[in-house]
C-alpha positions in Angstrom: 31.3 68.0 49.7 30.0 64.3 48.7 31.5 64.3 45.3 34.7 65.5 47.3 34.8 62.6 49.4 34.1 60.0 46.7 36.7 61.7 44.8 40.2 58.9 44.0 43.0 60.3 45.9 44.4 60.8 42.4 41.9 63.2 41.4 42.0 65.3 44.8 46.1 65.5 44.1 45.5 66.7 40.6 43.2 69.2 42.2 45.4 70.6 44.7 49.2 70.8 42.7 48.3 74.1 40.8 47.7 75.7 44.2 50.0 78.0 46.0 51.2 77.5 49.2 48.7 79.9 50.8 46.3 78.4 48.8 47.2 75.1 49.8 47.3 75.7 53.2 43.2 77.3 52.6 42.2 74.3 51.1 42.9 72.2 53.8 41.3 74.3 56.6 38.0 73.2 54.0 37.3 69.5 55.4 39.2 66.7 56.5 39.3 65.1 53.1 41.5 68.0 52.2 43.3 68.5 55.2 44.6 64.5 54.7 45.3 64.8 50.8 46.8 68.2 51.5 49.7 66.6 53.4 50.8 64.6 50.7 54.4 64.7 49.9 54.1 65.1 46.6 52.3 68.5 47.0 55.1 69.8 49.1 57.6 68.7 46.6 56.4 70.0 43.9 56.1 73.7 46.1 59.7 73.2 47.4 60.9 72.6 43.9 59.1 75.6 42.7 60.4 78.0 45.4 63.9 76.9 45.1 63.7 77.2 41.0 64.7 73.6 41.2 68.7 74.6 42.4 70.6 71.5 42.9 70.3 70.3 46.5 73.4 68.4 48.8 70.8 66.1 50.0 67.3 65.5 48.8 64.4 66.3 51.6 62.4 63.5 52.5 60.2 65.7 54.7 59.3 67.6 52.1 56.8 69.9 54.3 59.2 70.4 56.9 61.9 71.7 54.3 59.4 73.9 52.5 58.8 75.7 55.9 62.4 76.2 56.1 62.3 77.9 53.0 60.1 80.8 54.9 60.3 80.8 58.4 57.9 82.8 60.1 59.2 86.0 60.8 56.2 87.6 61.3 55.5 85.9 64.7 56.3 88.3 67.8 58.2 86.8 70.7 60.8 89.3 72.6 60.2 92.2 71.3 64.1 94.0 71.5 62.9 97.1 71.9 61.1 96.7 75.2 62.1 94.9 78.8 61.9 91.4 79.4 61.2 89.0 82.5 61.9 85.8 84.0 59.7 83.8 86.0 59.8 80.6 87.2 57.6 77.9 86.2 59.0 75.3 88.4 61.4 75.1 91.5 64.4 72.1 91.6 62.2 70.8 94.1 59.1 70.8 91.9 61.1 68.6 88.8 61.9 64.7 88.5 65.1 64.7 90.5 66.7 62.4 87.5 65.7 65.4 85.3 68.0 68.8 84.7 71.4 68.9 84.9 74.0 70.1 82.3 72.5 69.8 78.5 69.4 68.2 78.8 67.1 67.3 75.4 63.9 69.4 74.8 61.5 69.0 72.3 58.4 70.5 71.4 55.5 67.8 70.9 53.2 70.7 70.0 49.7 71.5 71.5 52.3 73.3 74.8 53.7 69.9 75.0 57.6 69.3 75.3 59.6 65.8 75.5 62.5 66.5 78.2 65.4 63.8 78.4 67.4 64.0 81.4 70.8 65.9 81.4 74.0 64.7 83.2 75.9 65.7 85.9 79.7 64.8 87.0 80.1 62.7 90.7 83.0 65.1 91.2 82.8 68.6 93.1 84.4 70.8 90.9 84.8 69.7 87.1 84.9 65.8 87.2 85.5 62.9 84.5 82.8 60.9 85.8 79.7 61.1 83.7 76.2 60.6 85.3 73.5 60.2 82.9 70.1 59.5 83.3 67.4 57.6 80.8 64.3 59.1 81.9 62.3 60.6 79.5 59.1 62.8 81.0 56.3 65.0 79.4 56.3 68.3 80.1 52.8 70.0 79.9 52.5 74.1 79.6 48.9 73.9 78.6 47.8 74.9 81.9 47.1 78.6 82.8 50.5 80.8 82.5 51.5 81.1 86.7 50.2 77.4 86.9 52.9 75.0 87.9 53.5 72.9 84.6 52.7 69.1 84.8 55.3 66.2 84.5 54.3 63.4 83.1 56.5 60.1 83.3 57.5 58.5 79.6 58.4 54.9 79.6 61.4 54.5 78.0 62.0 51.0 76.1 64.6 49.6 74.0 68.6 50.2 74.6 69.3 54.1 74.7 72.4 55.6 73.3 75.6 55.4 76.0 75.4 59.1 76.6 73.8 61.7 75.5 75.1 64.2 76.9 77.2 66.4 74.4 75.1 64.2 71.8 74.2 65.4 68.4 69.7 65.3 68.1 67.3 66.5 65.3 63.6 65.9 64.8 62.4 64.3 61.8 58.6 63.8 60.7 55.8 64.7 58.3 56.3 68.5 59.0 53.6 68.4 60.7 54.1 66.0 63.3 57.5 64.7 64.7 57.3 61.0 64.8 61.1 60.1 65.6 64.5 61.8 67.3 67.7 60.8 65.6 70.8 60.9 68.0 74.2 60.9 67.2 77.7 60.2 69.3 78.1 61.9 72.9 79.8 61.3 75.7 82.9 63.5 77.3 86.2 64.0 77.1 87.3 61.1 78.4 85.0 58.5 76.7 82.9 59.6 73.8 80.8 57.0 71.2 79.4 57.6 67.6 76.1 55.8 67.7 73.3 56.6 65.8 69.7 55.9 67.3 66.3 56.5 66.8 63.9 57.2 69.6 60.4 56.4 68.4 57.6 58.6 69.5 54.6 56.5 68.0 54.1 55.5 72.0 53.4 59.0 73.2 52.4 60.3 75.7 52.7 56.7 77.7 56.1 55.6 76.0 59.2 55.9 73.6 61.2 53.3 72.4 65.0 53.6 71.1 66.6 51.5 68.7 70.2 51.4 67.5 70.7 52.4 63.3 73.2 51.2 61.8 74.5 53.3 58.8 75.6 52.0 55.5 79.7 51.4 55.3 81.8 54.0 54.3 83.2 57.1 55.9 81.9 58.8 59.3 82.6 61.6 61.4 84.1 59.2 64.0 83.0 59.5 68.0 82.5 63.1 68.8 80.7 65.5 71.4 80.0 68.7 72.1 79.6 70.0 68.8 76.3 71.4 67.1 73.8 69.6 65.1 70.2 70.9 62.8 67.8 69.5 60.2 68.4 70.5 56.4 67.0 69.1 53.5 65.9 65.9 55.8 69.4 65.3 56.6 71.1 65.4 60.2 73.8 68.1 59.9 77.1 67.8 62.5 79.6 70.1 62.9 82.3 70.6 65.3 82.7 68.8 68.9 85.5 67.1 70.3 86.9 63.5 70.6 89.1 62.2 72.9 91.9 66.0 72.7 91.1 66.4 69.0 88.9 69.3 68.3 86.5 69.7 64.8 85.8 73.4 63.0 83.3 74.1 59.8 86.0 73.0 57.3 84.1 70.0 56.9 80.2 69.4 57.7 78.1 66.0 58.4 75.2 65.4 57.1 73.0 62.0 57.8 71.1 61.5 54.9 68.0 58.9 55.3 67.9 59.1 59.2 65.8 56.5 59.8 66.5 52.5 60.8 67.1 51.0 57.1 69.9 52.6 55.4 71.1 56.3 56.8 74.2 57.6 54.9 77.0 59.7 55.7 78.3 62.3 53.4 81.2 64.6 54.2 80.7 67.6 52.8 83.7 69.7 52.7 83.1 73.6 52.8 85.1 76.7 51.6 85.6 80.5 52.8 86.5 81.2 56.3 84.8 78.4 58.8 84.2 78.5 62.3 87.5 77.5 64.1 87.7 73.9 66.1 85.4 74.2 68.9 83.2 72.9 71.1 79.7 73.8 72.8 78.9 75.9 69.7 75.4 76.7 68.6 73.9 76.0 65.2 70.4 76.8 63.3 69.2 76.6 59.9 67.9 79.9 58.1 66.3 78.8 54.9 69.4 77.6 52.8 71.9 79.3 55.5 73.2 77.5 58.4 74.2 80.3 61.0 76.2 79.1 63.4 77.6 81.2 67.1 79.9 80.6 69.7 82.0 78.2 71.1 85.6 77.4 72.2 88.5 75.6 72.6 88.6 73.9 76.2 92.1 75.4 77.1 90.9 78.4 79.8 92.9 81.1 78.1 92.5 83.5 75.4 93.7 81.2 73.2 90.1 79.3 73.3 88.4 81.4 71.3 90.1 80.6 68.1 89.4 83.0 65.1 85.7 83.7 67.5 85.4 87.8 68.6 82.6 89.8 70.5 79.2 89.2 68.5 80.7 87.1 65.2 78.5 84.7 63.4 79.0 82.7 60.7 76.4 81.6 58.0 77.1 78.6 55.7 75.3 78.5 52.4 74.2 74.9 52.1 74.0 74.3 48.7 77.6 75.3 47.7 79.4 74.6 51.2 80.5 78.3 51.4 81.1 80.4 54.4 80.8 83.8 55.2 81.9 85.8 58.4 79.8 88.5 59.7 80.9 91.1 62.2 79.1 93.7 63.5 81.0 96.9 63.7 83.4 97.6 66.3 81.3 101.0 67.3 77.9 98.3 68.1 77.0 96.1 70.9 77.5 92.9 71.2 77.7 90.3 73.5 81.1 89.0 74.6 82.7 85.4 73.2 81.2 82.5 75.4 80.5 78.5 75.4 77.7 76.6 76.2 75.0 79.2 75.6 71.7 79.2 75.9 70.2 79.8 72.7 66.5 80.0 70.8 65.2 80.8 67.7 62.7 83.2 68.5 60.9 84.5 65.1 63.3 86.6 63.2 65.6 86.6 65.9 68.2 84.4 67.8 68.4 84.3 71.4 71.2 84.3 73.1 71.4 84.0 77.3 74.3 83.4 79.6 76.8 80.9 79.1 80.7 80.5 79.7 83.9 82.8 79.2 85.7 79.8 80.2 89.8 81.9 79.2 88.8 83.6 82.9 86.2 80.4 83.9 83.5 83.0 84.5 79.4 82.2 84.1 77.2 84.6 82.3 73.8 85.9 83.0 72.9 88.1 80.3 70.7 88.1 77.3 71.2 89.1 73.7 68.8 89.1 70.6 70.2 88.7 67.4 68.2 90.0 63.8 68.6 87.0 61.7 66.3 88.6 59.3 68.1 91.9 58.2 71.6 93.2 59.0 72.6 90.6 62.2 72.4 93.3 64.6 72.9 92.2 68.4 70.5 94.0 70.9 71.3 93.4 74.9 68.1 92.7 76.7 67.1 94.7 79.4 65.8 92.0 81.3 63.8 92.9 84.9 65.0 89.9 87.3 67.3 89.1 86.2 68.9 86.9 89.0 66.1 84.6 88.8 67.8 82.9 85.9 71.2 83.6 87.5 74.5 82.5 85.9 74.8 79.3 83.5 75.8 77.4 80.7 75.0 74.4 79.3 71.3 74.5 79.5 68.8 74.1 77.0 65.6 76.4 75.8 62.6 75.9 73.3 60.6 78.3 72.0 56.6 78.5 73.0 54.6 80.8 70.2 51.4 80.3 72.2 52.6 81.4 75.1 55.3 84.5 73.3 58.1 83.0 75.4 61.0 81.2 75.6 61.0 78.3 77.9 64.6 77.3 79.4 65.3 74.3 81.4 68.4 73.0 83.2 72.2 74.2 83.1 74.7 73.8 85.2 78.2 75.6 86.6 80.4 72.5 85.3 83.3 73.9 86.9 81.6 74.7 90.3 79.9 71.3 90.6 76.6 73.3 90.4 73.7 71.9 88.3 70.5 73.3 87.5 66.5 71.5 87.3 64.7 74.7 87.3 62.0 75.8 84.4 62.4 79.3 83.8 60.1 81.4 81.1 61.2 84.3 79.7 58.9 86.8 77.6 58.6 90.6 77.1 57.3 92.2 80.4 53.8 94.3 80.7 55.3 96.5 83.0 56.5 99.8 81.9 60.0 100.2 82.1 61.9 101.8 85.0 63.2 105.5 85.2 66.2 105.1 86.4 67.7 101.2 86.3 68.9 99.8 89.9 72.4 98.4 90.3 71.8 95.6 91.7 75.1 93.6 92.8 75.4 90.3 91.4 77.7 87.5 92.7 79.9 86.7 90.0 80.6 83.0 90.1 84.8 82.8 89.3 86.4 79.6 89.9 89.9 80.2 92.3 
């Protein structure tokens, strides 16, 4: 390993770029001199490029790691299994979490190592509905590592610097070394009756003791304007945006966002207009990447009757191939379950499937409690959740969740009953239960919260 380490960088690159990517990733787990050198963009480039049979790209990556991943996400790794019962437990009471902290969509972000980032959600000073936005800027650490019935830790983040005006409804990805996450690019927020279309950059470099936000300011040309409420993900180490609301007008998939360059020195907006049949205008939608797919669920109008859900019915999804802009529709058979239209769900990636909890059938103002799983690696088949305790999580919308591989659960946090006045600061876990299922499945009756 001396001649290794006294090797140029040059010479330990021209090593490494005939390797495959499992090869690659063996090398590195050699020594630290490889583990360093095999980070190097270039590697992951070359890889990416390789996979992809060099097809022409809307935006080039500039994590090039983090788009190879993308390329093959890891299916393989077991969270809820469908087939058997699930459970919720809670990790933390209200009275247990920062009081600043919860609310209706909150910002979650895993750090890694059990680790998340949690930005504090927003609630309305009204009763019932409201047009007066509360928003917090306190950032906190949220620590899982301890043992799995421990109380999880909160450690306070100072936050520096001149945060967005909301970000509540805000569009957020992660950007880094693929490795790593070393910034969180926002974009726009607010509500219906004021919403803004900053872009900012919250610098992690601080962590665990601080983050600092700083304003971007994009080169001139066209935007997507001030906006909420819509959906956002990381392609090709672009921002994506699509749908959300601003100020009555409401935004579809006939055209998607993307911030190319998100960083403080020159981000750039493309609009990237799409073909096929695209999600409707809509708001509180939900949005994930899938390789070179963006699959998108969910979502309405705000007009409380059936005329909210647009061109949306029971269990439809829609995936977007990225580098041509083309939609597809996909709906599941009228004869199979699926879970019923709704806003403002709870949603996860969780391996090869999508999950799906609770949320809002706001034509009859209704809350949701259930839980669905969609197969994102096969046909798209929904499968209801048979989930034990299930009014621990109770009814909401609105709240946020992050998936935990080393723990095979979802964490959830947050939420709120908007049109109750309720909010929610509650940590809730849910993974597949050890227990054997029952014989015969209780009724239990459930309160369903309807607005009069």
């Amino acid at each position: 390993m001396s001649l290794l380490t006294r090797a140029s960088e040059d010479t330990v690159l021209r090593v490494l770029t005939p390797l495959d990517h499992t090869s690659l990733c063996r090398a590195q787990a050699a020594n630290r001199t490889l583990l360093a050198q095999g980070r190097d963009q270039y590697l992951w480039r070359h890889l990416y490029e390789a996979e992809r049979g060099r097809k022409h790209v809307l935006c080039a990556p500039t994590d090039w790691v983090g788009a190879f991943r993308q390329l093959r996400p890891t299916w393989d790794e077991p969270i809820l299994d469908p087939a058997a019962p699930v459970k919720w437990t809670k990790l933390a009471d209200e009275d247990d979490v920062p009081p600043t902290l919860g609310g209706q969509d909150p910002k979650l972000f895993d750090l890694g190592q059990d680790r998340l980032l949690v930005l504090a959600g927003a609630s309305y000073a009204e009763r019932r509905g409201g047009i007066n936005l509360q928003q917090q800027a306190d950032a906190y650490m949220l620590d899982l590592s301890a043992a799995v019935n421990a109380a999880p830790v909160w450690q306070p983040v100072a936050v520096a610097g001149a945060p967005p005006m909301s970000l509540h409804g805000a569009f957020a990805g992660t950007f880094g070394d693929g490795v790593v996450a070393d910034r969180i690019v926002t974009f726009a927020g607010g509500n219906h009756v004021d919403c803004h279309d900053d872009v900012s950059c919250l610098d992690l470099a601080g962590l665990p003791s601080s983050v600092v936000w700083q304003q971007s300011c994009p080169t001139p040309g066209p935007t997507p304007g001030p906006r909420y409420a819509g959906a956002s993900a990381v392609w090709d180490g672009a921002l994506l945006v699509i749908g959300g609301r601003s100020h009555g007008h409401f935004f579809g998939g006939e055209m998607i966002w993307a911030l190319r360059q998100p960083n403080l020195t020159a981000p750039t907006w493309v609009g990237i207009a799409t073909s096929g049949e695209a999600p409707s205008p809509r708001v509180w939608l939900s949005a994930l990447v899938m390789g070179d797919r963006l699959v998108v669920y969910g979502g309405a109008l705000w007009t409380f009757n059936s005329s909210c859900w647009g061109n949306d019915s029971p269990g439809t999804v829609w995936t977007c191939n990225l580098p041509d802009a083309s939609w597809s529709r996909i709906q599941p058979p009228s004869s199979a379950p699926a879970p019923q239209m709704r806003a403002g769900a709870v949603t996860a990636v969780c391996g090869k499937h999508l999950l799906v909890y609770g949320g809002c059938d706001l034509a009859r103002r209704r809350y949701l409690g259930d839980a669905w799983l969609l197969d994102l690696a096969s046909e798209f088949q929904w499968t209801e959740m048979h989930v034990v305790d299930e009014e621990l999580a109770g009814l909401r919308s609105h709240g946020v969740a992050i998936t935990v591989p080393s723990r095979r659960a979802v964490i959830v946090f947050g939420g709120a009953q908007y049109l109750n006045g309720c909010y929610f600061r509650d940590v809730l876990q849910l993974n597949t239960d050890s227990r054997p299922a029952p014989l015969h499945a209780s009724v239990r009756d459930r309160k369903e919260c309807v607005t009069s």
